[in-house]
C-alpha positions as CSV (number, residue, x, y, z in Angstrom):
1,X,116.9,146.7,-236.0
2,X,116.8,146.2,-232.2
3,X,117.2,149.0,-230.8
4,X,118.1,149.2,-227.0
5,X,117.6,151.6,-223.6
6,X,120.7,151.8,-221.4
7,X,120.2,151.6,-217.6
8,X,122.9,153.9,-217.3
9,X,123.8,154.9,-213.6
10,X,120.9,153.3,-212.3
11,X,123.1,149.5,-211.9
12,X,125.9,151.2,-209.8
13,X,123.4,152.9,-208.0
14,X,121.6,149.7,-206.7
15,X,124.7,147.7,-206.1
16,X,126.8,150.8,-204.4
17,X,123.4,151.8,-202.2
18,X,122.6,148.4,-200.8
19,X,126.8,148.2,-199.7
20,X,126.1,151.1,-197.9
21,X,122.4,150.9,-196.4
22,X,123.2,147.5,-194.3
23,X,126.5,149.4,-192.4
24,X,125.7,150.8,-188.9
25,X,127.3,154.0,-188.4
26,X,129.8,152.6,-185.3
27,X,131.1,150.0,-188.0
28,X,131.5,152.9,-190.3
29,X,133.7,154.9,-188.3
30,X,135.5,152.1,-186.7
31,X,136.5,149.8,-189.8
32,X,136.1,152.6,-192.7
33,X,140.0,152.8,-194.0
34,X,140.8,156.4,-195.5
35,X,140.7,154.9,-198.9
36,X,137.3,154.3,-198.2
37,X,136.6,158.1,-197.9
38,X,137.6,158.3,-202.0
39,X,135.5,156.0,-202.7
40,X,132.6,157.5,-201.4
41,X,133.1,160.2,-203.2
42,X,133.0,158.4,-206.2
43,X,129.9,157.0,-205.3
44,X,128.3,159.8,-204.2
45,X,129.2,161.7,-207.2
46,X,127.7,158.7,-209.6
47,X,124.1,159.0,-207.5
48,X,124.4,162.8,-207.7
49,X,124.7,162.2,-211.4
50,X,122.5,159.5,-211.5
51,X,119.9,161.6,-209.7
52,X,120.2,164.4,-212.5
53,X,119.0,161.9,-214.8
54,X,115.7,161.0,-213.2
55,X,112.8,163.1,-214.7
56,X,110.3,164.2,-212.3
57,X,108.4,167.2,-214.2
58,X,105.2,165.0,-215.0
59,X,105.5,167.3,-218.7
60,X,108.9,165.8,-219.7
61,X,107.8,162.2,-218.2
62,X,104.9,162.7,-220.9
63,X,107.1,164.0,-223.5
64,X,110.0,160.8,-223.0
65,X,107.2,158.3,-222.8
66,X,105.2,159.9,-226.2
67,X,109.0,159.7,-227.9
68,X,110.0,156.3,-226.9
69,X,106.9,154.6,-227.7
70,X,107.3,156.0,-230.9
71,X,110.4,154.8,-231.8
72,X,110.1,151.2,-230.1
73,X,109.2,148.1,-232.6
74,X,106.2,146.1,-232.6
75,X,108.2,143.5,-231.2
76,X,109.7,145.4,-228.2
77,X,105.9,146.7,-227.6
78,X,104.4,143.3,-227.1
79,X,107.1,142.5,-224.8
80,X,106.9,145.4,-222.3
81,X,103.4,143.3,-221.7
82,X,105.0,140.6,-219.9
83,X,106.8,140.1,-216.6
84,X,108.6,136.7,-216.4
85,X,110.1,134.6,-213.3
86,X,113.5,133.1,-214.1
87,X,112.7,129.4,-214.6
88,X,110.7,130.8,-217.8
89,X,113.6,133.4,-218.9
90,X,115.8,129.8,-218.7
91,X,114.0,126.7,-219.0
92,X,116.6,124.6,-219.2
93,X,116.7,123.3,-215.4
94,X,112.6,123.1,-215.0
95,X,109.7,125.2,-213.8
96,X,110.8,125.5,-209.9
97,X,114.7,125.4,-210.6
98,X,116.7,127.3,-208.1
99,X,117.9,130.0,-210.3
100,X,119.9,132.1,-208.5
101,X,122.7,132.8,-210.8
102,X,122.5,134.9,-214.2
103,X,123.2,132.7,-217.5
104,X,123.1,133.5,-221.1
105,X,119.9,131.6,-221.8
106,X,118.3,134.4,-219.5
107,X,119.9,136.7,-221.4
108,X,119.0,135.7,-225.0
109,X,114.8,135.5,-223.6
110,X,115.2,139.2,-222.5
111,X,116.4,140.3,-225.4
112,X,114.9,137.8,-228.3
113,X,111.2,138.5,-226.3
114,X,112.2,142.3,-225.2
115,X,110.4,141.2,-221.7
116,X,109.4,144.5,-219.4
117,X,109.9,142.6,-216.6
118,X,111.2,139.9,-214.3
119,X,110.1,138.9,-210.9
120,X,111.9,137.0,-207.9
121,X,110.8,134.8,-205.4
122,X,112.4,133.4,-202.3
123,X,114.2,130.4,-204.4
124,X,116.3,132.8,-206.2
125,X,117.2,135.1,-203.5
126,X,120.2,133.7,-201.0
127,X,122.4,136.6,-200.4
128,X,122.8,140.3,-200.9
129,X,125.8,140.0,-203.1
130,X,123.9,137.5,-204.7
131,X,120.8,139.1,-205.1
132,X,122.4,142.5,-206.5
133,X,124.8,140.6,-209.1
134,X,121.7,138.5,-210.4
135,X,119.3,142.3,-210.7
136,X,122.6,143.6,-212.0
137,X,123.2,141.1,-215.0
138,X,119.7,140.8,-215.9
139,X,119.3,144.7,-216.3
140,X,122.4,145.0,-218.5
141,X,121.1,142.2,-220.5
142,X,117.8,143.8,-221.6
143,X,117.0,146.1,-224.4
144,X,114.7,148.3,-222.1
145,X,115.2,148.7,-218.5
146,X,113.6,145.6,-216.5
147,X,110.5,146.4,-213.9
148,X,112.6,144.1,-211.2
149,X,109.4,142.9,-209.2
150,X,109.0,141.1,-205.5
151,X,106.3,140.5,-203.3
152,X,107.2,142.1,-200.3
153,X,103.7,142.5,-198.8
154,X,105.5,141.8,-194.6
155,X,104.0,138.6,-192.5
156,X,104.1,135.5,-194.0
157,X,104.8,136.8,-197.4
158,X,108.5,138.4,-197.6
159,X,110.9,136.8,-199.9
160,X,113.3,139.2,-199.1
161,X,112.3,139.5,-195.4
162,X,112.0,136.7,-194.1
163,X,115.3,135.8,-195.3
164,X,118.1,136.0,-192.5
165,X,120.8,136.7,-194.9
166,X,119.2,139.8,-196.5
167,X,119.7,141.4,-192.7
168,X,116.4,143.9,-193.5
169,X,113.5,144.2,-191.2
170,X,110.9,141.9,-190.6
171,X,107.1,142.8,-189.9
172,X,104.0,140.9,-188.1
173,X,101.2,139.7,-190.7
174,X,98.9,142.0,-191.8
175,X,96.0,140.9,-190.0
176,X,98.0,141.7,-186.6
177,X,99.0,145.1,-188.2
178,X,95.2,145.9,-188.6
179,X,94.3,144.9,-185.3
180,X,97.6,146.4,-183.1
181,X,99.2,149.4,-185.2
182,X,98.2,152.7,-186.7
183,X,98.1,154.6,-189.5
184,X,102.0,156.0,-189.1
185,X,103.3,152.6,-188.0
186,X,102.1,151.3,-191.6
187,X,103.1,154.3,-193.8
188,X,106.9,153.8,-191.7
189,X,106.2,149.7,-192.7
190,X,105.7,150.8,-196.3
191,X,109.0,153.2,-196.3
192,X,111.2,150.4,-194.8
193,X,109.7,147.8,-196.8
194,X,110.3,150.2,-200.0
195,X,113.6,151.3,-199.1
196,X,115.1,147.6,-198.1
197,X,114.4,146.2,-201.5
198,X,114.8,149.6,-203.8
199,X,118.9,149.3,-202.4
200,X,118.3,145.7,-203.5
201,X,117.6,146.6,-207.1
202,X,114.1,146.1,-206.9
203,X,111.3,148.7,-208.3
204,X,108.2,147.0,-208.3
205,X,106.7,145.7,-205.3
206,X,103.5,143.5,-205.0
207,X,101.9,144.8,-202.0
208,X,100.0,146.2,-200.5
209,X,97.3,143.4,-199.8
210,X,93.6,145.8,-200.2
211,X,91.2,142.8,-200.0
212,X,88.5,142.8,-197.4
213,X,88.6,139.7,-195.4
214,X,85.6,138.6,-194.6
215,X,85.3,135.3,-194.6
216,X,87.1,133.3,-191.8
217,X,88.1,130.5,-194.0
218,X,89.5,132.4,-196.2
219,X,92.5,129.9,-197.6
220,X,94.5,132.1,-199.7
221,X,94.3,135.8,-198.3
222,X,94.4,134.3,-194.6
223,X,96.7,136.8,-192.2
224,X,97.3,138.9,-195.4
225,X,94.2,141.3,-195.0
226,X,94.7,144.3,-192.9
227,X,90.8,143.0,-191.3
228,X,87.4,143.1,-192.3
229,X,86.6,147.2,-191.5
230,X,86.7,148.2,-195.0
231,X,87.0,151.6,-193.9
232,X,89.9,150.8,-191.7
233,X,91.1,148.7,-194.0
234,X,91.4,151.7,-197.1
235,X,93.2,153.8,-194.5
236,X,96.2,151.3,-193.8
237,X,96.3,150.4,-197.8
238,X,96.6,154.4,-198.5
239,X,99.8,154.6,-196.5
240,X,101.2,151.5,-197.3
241,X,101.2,152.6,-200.9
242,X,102.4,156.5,-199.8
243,X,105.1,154.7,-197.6
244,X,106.4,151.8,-200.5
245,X,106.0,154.7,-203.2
246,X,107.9,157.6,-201.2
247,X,110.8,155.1,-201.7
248,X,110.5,155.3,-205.8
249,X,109.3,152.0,-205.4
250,X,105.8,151.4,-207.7
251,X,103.3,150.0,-204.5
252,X,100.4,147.1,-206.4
253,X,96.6,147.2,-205.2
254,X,95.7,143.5,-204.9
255,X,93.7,141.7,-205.4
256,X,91.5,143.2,-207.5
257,X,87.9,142.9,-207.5
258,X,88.5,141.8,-203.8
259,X,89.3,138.3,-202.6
260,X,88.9,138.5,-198.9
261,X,85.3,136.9,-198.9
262,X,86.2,133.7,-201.4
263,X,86.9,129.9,-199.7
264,X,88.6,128.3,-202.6
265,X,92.1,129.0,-203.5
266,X,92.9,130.9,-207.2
267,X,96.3,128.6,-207.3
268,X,94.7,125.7,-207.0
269,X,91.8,125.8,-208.7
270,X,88.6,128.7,-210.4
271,X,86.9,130.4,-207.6
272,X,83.0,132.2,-208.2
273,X,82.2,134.9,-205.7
274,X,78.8,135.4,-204.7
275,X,79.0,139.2,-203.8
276,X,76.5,141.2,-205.7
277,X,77.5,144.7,-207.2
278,X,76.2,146.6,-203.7
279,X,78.7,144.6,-201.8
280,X,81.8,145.4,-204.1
281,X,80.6,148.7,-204.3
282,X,79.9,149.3,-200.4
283,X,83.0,147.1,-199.1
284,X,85.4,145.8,-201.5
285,X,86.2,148.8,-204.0
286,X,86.8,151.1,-200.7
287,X,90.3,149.9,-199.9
288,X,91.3,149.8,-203.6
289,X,89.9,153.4,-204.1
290,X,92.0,154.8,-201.3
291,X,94.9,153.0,-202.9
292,X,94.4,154.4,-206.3
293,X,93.2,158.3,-204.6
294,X,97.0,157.8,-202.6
295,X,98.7,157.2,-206.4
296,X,99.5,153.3,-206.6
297,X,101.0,152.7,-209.9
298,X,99.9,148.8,-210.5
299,X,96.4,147.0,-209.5
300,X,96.7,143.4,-210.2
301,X,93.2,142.1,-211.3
302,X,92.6,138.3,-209.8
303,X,91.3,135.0,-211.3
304,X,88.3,134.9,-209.3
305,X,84.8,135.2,-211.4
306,X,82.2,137.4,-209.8
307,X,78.9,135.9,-211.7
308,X,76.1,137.7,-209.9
309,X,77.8,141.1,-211.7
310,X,79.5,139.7,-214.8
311,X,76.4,136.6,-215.3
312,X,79.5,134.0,-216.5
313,X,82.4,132.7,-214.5
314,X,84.9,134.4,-216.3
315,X,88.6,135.1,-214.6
316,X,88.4,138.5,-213.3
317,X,91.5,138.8,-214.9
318,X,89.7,138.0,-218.5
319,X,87.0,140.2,-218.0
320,X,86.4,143.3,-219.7
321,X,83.8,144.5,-217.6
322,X,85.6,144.2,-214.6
323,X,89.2,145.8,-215.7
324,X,87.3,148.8,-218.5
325,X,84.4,149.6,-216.8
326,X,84.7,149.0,-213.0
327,X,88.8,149.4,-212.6
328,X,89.4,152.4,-215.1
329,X,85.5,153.8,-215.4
330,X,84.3,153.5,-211.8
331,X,87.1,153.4,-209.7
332,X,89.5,156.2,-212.2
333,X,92.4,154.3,-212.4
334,X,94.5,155.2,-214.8
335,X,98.0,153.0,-214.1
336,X,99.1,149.7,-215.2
337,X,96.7,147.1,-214.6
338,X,98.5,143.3,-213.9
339,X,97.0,139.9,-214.0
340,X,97.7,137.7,-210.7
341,X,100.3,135.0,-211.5
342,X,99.2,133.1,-214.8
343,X,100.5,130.4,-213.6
344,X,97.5,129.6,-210.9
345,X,95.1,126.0,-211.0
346,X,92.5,128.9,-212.1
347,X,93.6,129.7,-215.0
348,X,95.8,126.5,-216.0
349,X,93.4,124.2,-215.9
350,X,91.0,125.9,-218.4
351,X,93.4,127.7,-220.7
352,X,96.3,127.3,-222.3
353,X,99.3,130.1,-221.7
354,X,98.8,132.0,-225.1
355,X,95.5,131.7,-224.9
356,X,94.8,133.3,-221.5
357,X,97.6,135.9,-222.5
358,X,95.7,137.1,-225.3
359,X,92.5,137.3,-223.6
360,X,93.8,139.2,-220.9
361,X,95.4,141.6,-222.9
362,X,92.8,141.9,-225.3
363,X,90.4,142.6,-221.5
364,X,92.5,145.5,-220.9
365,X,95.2,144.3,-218.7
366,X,98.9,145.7,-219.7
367,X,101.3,143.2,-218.1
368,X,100.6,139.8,-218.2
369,X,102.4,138.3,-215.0
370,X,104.4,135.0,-214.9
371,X,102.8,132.9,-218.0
372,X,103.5,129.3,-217.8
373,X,105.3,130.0,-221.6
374,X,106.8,133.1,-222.0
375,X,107.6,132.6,-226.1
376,X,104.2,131.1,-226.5
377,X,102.3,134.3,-225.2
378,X,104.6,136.7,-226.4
379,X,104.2,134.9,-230.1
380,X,100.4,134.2,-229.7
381,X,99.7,138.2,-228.4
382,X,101.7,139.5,-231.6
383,X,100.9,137.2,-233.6
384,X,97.0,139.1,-232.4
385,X,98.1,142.5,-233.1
386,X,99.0,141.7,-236.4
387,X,95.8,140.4,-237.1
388,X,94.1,142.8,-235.2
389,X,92.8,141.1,-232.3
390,X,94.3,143.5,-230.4
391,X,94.2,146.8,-231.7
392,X,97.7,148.7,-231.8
393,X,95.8,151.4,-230.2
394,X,95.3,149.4,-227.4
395,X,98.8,148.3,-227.5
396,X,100.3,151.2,-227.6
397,X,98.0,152.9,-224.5
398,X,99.8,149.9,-222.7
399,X,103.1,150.7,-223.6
400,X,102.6,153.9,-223.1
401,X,101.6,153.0,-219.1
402,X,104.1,151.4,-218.6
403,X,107.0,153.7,-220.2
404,X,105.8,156.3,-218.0
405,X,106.1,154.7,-214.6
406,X,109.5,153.3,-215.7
407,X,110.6,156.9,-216.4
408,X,108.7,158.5,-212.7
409,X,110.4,155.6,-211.2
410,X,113.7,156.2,-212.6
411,X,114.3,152.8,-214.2
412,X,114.5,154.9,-217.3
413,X,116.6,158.0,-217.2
414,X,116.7,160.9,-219.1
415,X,120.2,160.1,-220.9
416,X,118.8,156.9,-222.5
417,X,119.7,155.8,-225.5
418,X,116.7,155.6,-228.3
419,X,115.9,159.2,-227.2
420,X,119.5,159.9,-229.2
């Protein structure tokens, strides 16, 4: 029997606090009618409640998590693992459809595939309205409250951002941030960032950027590096993830072993780099160390192959090694670990989407991001656990990570339904 986790408060919250975050105070005052005044009330008696339900005592967020993992299915385990864009949740209208609307094929994925996750990209993002009515009706429509993701690193690469309508603020690239601002100036660009999209209805953000760049013709991270001083570099990424985070917003370490000295481009095709374990040890790891020191709840693990450390070409992404005992056993991170899109020439063009799922997952990695068939995975990765490919053990460690930041981010509140 399906059982299913309310959102609860949290839907009103998102659509009531973005109304309110874009007013200036003059048009407040001048254009606010009395029965305005009532209704702020209301509202601000529905986020005082709402607020009551979000557990912060890290001893109840382990107790909630340890119950609900409990009492959730095999099925609705296997699909916290996944994070899908919309053209996959309906694939009626193609891979790069302009879904901007919610429709019942969406709604029959979530809950058929109990996906953890959804993520939005400038194509299905036109309006505020818009945006908070589609976040709205895909929440309501899912057995477990969605991780609603974005990537809203600032620069070139801000699908809400650099998006007139949304009215938020822009930011410079990243490499013009490293070479121009401070330290407060990016923990203030990681708060604004974080508290433009949370009133959005977004909780997940994929930012900040922690590779090193360090090759000039570097295709794919280009202005999206904070520089090439690793030091420097590990200091910006720390407060971007404080700044993104103090908003309740989970900040994502990318791109995990480091991608800043490649020259081929992941999407389009595999990339080997030649750095040796010395290098990602003295340069690379120091930006993504500071990120996981400062709390970051994701890391999302790239398709690039490091062969002089692993001795195959392997996607990063596939690689024990690289996610067990460099990510978790060197480096102590303990959140979820994500896979870069699935849907990159590096990984399409060797393996086929429940293939690459299931060795992912069966790597370590908890969420598998944006596979090119969402059924297929989902089907091929249970269809593992049953056989025990993948231990439940395993499963369940994942679930477990990823129930607990939904609860310390408040996508899941303490009034939820399967703890009943």
């Amino acid at each position: 029997m399906r059982k299913k986790i309310t959102v609860g408060l949290c839907l009103a919250f998102c659509l009531f606090g973005s109304a309110c975050s874009f007013e200036s105070t003059d048009n407040v005052v001048k254009n606010t009618p009395k029965p305005r005044a009532q209704a702020t009330t209301s509202i601000d008696a529905a986020n005082e409640q709402r607020k009551n339900q979000i557990v912060t005592d890290s001893t109840e967020i382990d107790a909630m998590a340890t119950t609900i993992v409990e009492k959730l299915t095999l099925e609705q385990k296997v699909g916290q693992l996944f994070i899908a864009n919309l053209e996959q949740l309906d694939q009626s209208e193609g891979e790069f459809a302009q879904q901007r609307e919610y429709n019942t094929n969406m709604g029959e994925t979530l809950r058929d595939y109990h996906i953890g996750g959804v993520i939005l990209f400038s194509r299905n993002i036109e309006s505020i309205n818009q945006t908070t009515g589609l976040i709205s009706s895909l929440q309501s429509n899912a057995d477990i409250p969605l991780f609603v993701s974005v990537d809203e690193e600032g620069g070139d690469v801000a699908r809400v951002g650099n998006n007139s309508n949304m009215r938020t603020t822009t930011f410079p690239p990243m490499e013009e941030v490293g070479k121009t601002k401070d330290e407060s100036y990016v923990y203030q660009m990681g708060a604004t960032i974080g508290r433009d999209i949370k009133s959005l209805g977004f909780n997940v953000d994929f930012a900040p950027v922690a590779d090193v760049k360090t090759n000039e013709y570097n295709k794919e991270i280009g202005n999206r590096s904070f520089g090439s001083d690793a030091k420097k570099v590990a200091k910006f990424v720390k407060q971007a993830v404080i700044g993104i985070q103090d908003q309740n917003v989970s900040a994502t370490l990318k791109h995990f072993p480091g991608h800043g000295s490649t020259t081929g481009d992941t999407h389009d095709t595999p990339v080997n780099v030649e750095d040796d374990l010395y290098t990602l040890r003295s340069r690379e790891f120091l930006p993504f160390q500071a990120g996981i020191d400062a709390g970051a709840d994701f890391v999302m693990v790239s398709h690039i192959s490091i062969s002089k450390v692993t001795e195959n070409t392997v996607p990063a992404s596939m690689s024990k090694l690289v996610i067990q005992n460099m990510l978790r056993e060197e480096l102590g991170f303990e959140g979820i670990v994500i896979t870069d899109a699935m849907d990159m020439g590096a990984i399409t063009k060797v393996y086929a989407p429940e293939k690459a799922a299931v060795k992912c997952i069966k790597a370590g990695v908890d969420i598998v991001l944006m596979s090119t068939d969402v059924r297929k995975s989902y089907e091929a990765v249970l269809k593992a656990v049953k056989d025990g490919t993948i231990s439940e053990e395993q499963l369940n460690a994942s679930v477990d990570r990823i129930i607990r930041v939904k609860i310390k981010r408040g996508i899941i509140l303490r009034n939820t339904d399967i703890l009943k």
